[in-house]
C-alpha positions, 0 to 999 in steps of 0.5 A, a space after each residue: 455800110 454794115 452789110 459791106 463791113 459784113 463782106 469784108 469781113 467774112 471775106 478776110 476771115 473765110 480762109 481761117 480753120 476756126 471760121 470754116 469750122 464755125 461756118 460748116 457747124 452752124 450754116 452761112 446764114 448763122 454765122 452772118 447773123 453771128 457776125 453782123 450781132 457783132 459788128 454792130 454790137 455796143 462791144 466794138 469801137 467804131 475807130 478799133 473797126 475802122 482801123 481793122 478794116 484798113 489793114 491789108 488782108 492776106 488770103 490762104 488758100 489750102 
């Protein structure tokens, strides 16, 4: 299940300039490791997540 939130994630968020910089500093696999750290970190609720993942995802493409 984490894994998938993982993909969702990343997915939603790949399109951002932030990430993309995070992504090309650190390397893909870091950065998943990043997120995955912060996904199942004590730090985030699980109904704050869930309503997150619910929400509908806009893709920009550049």
């Amino acid at each position: 299940m984490i894994i998938t939130q993982i993909f969702i994630f990343c997915d939603r968020t790949l399109a951002t300039h932030r990430v993309v910089k995070w992504v090309k500093k650190m390397g893909i696999r870091e950065f998943l490791s990043f997120v995955k750290g912060t996904l199942t970190g004590p730090w985030i609720r699980n109904d704050w997540a869930a309503q997150f993942l619910r929400q509908p995802s806009e893709f920009h493409i550049e």
